[in-house]
C-alpha positions in Angstrom: 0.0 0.0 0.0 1.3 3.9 -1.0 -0.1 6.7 -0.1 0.8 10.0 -2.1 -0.3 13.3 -1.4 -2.0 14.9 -4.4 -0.1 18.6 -3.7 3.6 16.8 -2.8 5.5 13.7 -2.7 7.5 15.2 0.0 4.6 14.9 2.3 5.1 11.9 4.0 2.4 11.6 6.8 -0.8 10.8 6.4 -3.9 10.8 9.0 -6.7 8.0 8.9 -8.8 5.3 10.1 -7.6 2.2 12.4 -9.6 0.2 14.5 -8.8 -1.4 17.7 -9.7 -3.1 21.1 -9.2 -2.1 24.5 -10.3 -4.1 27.6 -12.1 -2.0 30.1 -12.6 -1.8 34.2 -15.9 -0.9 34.4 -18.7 -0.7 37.5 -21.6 -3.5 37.6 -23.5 -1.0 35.6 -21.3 -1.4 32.5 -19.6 2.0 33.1 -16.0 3.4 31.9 -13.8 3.0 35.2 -10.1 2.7 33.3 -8.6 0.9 30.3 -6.7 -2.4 31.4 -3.8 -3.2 29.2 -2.5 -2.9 25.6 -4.5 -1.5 22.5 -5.1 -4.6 20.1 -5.3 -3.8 16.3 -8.5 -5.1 15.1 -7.6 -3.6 11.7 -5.0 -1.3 10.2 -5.7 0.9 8.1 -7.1 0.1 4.9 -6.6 1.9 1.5 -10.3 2.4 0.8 -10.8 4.6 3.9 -10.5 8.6 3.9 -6.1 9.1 4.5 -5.8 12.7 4.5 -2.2 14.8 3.9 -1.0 15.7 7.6 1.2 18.7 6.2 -1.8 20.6 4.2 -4.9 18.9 4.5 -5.3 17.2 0.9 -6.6 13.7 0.5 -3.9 11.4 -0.6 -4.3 8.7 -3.5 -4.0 5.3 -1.6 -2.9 2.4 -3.9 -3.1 -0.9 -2.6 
């Protein structure tokens, strides 16, 4: 996968979507008390989501 930003190929970072697990404390009611432990990746990024230039804002082309 390559991401390129549209206004510069010097542009190098790029923002977008991951999605991950987190164990939780929580109260008998199911409420947010603390996270417990490591973030798990779920699943990285992917090149059909949004990745947008973090040096000016464009969106990048994403090829897989």
């Amino acid at each position: 996968m390559k991401a390129t930003c549209p206004n510069s190929e010097e542009h190098k970072a790029f923002t977008t979507v991951a999605h991950v697990s987190q164990d939780w404390k929580v109260d008998d009611e199911g409420n947010f008390l603390a996270c417990v432990g490591d973030i798990e990746v779920v699943a990285p990024p992917n090149p059909y989501n949004i990745w947008t230039c973090e040096e000016c804002g464009a969106e990048a082309e994403v090829e897989e």
